[in-house]
N, CA, C and O atoms as a GROMACS GRO file, in nm:
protein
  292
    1UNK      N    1  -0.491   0.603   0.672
    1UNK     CA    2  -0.548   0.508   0.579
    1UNK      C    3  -0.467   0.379   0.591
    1UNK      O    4  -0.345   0.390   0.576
    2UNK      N    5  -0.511   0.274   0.613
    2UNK     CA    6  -0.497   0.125   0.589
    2UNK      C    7  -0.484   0.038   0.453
    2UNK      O    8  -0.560  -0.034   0.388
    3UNK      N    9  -0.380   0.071   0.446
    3UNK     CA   10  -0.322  -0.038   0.284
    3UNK      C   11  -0.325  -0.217   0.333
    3UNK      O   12  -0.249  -0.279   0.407
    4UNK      N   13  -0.453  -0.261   0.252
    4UNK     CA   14  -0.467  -0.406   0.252
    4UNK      C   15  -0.314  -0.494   0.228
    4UNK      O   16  -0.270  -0.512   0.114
    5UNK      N   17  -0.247  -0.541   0.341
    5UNK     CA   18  -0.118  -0.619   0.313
    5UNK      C   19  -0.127  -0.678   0.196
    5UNK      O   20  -0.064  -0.636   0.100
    6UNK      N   21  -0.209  -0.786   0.190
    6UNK     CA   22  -0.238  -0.874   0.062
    6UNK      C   23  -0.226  -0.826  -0.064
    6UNK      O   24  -0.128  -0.854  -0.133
    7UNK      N   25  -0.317  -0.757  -0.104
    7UNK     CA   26  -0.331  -0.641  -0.171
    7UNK      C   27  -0.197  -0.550  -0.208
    7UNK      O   28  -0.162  -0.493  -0.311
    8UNK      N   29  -0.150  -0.561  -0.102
    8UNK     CA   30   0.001  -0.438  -0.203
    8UNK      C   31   0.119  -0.570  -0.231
    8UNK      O   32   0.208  -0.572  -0.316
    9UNK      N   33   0.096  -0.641  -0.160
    9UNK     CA   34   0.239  -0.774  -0.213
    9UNK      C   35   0.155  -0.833  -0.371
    9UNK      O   36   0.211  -0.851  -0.479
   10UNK      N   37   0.060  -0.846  -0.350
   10UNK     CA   38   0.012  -0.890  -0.518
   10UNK      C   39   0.027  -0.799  -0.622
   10UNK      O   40   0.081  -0.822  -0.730
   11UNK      N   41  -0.028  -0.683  -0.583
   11UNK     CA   42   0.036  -0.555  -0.700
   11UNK      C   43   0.157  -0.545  -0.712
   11UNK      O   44   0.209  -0.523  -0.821
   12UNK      N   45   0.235  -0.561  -0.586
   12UNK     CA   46   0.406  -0.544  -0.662
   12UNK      C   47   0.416  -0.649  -0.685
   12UNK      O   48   0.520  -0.646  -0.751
   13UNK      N   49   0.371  -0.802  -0.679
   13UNK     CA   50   0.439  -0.896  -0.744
   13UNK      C   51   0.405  -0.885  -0.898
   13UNK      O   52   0.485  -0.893  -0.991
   14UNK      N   53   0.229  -0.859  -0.906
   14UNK     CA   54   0.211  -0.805  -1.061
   14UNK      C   55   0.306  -0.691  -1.154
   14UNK      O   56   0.314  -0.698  -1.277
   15UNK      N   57   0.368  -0.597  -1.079
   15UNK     CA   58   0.458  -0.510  -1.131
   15UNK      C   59   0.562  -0.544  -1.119
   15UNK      O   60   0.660  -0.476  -1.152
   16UNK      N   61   0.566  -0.646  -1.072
   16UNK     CA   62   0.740  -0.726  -1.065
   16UNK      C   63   0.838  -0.582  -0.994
   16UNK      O   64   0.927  -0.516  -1.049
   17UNK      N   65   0.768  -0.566  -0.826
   17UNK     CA   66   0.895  -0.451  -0.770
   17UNK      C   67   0.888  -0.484  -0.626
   17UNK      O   68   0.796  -0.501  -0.545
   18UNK      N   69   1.006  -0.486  -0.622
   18UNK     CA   70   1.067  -0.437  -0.484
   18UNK      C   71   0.991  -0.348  -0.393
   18UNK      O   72   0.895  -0.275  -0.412
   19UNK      N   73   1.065  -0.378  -0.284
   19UNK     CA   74   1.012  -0.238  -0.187
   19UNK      C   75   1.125  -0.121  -0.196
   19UNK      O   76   1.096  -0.004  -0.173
   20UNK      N   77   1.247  -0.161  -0.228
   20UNK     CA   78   1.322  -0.057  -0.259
   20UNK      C   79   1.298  -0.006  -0.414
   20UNK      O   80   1.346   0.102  -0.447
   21UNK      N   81   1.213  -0.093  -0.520
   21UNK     CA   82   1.207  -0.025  -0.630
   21UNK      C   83   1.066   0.090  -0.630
   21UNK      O   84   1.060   0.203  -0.679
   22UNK      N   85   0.939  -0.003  -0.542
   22UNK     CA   86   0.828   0.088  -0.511
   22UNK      C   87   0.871   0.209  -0.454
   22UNK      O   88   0.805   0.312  -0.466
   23UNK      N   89   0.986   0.201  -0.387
   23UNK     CA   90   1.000   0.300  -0.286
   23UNK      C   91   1.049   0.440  -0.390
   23UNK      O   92   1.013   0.556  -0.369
   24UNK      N   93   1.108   0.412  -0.466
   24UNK     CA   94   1.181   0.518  -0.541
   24UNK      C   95   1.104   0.510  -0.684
   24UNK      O   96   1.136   0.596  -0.766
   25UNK      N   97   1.027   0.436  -0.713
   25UNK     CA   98   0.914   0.474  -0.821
   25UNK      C   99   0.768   0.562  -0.740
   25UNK      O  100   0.701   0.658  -0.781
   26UNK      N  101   0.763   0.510  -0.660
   26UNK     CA  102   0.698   0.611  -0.584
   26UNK      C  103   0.700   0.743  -0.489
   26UNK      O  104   0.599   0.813  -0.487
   27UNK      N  105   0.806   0.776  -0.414
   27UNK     CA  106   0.888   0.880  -0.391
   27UNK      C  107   0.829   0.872  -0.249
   27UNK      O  108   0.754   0.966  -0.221
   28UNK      N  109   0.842   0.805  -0.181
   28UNK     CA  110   0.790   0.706  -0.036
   28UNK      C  111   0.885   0.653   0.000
   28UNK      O  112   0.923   0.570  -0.082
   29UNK      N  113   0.970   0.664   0.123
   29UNK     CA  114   1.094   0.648   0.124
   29UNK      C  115   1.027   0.432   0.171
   29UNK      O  116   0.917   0.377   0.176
   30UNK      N  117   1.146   0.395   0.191
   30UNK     CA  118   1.162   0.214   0.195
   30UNK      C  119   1.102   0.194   0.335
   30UNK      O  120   0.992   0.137   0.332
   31UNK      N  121   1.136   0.218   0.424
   31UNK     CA  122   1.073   0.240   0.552
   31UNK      C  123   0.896   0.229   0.599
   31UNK      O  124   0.827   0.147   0.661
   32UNK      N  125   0.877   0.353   0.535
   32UNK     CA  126   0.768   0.385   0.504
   32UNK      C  127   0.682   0.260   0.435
   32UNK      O  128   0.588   0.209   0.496
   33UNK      N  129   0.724   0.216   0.297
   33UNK     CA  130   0.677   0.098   0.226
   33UNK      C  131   0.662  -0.046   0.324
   33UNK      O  132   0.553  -0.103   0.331
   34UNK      N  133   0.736  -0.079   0.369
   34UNK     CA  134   0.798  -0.171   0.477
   34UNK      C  135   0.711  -0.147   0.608
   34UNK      O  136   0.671  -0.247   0.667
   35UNK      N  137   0.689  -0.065   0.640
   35UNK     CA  138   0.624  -0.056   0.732
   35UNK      C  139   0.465  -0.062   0.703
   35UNK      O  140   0.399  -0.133   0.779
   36UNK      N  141   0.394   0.014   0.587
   36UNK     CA  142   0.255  -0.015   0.506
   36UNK      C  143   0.263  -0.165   0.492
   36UNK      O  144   0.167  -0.228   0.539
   37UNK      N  145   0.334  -0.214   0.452
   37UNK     CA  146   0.320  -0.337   0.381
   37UNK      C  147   0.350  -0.441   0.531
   37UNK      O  148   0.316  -0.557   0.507
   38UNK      N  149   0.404  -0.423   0.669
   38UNK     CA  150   0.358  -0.480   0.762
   38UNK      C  151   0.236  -0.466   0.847
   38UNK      O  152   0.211  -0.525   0.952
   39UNK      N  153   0.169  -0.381   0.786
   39UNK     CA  154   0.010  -0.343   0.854
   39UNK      C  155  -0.028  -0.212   0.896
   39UNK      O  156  -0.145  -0.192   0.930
   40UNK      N  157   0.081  -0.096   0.900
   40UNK     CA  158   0.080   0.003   0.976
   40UNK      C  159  -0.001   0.088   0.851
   40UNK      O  160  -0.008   0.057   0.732
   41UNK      N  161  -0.055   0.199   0.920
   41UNK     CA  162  -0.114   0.268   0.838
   41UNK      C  163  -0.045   0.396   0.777
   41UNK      O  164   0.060   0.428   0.832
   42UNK      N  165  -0.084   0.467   0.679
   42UNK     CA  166  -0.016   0.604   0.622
   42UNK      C  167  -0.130   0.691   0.575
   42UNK      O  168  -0.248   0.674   0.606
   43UNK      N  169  -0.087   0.776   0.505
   43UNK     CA  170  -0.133   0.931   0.482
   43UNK      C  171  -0.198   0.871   0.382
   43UNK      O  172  -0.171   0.756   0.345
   44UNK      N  173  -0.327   0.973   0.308
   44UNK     CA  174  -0.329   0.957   0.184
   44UNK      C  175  -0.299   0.990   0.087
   44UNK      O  176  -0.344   0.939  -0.016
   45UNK      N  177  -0.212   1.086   0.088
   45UNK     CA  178  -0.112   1.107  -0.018
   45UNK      C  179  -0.049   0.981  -0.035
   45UNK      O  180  -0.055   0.920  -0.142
   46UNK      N  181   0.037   0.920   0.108
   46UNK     CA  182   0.144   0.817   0.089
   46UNK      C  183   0.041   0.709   0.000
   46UNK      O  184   0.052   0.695  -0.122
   47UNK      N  185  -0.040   0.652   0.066
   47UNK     CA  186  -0.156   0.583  -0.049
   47UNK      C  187  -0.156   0.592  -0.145
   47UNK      O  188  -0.155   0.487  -0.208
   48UNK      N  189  -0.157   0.734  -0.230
   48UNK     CA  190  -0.203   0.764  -0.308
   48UNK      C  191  -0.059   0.730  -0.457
   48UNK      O  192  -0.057   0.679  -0.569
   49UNK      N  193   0.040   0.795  -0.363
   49UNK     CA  194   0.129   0.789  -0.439
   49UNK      C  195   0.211   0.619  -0.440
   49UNK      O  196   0.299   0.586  -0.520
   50UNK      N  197   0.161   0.541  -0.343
   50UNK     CA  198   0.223   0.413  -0.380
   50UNK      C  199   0.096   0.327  -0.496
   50UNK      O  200   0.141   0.230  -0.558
   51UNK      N  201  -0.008   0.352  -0.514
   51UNK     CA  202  -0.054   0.327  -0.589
   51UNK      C  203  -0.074   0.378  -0.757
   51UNK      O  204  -0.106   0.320  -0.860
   52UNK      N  205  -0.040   0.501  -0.724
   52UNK     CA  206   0.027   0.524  -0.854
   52UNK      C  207   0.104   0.459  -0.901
   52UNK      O  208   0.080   0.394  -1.003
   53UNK      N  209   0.242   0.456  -0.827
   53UNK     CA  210   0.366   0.369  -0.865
   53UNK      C  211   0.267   0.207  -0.869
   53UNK      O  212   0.264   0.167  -0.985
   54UNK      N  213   0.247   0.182  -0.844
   54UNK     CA  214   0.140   0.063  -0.862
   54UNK      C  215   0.088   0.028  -1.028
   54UNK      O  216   0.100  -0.080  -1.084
   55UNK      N  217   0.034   0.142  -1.079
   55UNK     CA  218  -0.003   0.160  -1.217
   55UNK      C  219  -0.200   0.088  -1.138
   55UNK      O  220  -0.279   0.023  -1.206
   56UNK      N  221  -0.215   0.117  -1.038
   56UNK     CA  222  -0.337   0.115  -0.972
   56UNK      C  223  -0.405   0.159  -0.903
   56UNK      O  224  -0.345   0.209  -0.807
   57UNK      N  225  -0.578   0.175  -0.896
   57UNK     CA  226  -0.652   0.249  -0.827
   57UNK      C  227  -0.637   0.264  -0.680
   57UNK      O  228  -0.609   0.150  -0.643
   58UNK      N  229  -0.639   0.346  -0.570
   58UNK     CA  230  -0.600   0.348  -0.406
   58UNK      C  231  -0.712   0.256  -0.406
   58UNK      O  232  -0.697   0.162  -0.328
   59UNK      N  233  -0.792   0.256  -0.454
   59UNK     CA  234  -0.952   0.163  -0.382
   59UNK      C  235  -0.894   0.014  -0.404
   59UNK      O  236  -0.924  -0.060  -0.310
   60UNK      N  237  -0.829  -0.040  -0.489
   60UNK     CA  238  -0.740  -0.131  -0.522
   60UNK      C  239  -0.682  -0.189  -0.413
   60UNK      O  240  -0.696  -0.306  -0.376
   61UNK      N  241  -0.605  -0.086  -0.355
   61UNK     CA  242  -0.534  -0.168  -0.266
   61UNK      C  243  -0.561  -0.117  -0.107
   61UNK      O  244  -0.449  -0.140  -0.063
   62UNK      N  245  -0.615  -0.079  -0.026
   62UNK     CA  246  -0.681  -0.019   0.074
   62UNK      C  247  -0.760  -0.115   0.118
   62UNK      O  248  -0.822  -0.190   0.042
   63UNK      N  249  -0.766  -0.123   0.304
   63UNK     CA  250  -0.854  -0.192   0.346
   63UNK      C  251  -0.985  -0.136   0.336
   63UNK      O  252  -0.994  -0.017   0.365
   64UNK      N  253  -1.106  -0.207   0.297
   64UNK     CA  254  -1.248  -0.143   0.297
   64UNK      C  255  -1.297  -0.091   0.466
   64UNK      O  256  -1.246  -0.111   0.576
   65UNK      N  257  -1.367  -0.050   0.440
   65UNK     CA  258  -1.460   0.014   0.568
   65UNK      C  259  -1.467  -0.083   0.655
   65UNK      O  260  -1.404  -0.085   0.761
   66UNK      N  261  -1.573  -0.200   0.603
   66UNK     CA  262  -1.652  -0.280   0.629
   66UNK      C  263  -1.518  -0.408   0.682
   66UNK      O  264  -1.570  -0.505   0.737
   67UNK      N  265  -1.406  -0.413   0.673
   67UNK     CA  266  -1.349  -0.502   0.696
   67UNK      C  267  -1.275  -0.438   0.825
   67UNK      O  268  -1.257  -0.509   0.924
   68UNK      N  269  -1.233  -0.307   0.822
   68UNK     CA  270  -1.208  -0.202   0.922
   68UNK      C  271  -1.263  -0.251   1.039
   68UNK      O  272  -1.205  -0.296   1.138
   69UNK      N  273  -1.380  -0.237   1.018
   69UNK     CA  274  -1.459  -0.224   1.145
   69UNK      C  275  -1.474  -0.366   1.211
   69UNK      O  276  -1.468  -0.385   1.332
   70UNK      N  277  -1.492  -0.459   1.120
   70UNK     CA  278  -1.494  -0.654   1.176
   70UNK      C  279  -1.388  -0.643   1.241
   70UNK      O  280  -1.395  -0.713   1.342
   71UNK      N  281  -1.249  -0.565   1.230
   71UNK     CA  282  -1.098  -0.592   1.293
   71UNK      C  283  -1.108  -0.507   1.393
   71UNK      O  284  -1.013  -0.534   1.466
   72UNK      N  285  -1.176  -0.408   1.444
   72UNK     CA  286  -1.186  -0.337   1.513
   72UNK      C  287  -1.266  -0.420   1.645
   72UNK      O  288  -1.254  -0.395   1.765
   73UNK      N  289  -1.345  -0.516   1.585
   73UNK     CA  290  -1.449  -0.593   1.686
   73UNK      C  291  -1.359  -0.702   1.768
   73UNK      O  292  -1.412  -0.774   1.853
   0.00000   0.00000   0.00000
């Protein structure tokens, strides 16, 4: 799964956190965060659980289908 970059730097700036604070409010080691948040993709658990720590929906912050596939072209 593809976490929208944009999208997760605005939610943690809205939650006012770190990547070392997401990282340990979410139980996703820093790496991991750091690396989502440079474009790479993760699990959906990992998704799942950085959007929790988020206090937000995965659909929230996830690239859509439809934008998937334009980047794919």
């Amino acid at each position: 799964m593809r976490i929208n970059r944009k999208k997760l730097i605005i939610a943690m700036l809205d939650n006012d956190q770190t990547v070392i604070q997401l990282a340990k409010a979410s139980g996703v080691s820093r790496v991991t965060i750091s690396n989502v948040k440079c474009g790479k993709s993760c699990s959906n658990a990992t998704a799942e659980k950085i959007a929790k720590a988020l206090n937000v929906p995965v659909s929230d912050i996830i690239e859509n289908a439809t934008a998937m596939a334009d980047n794919a072209q």
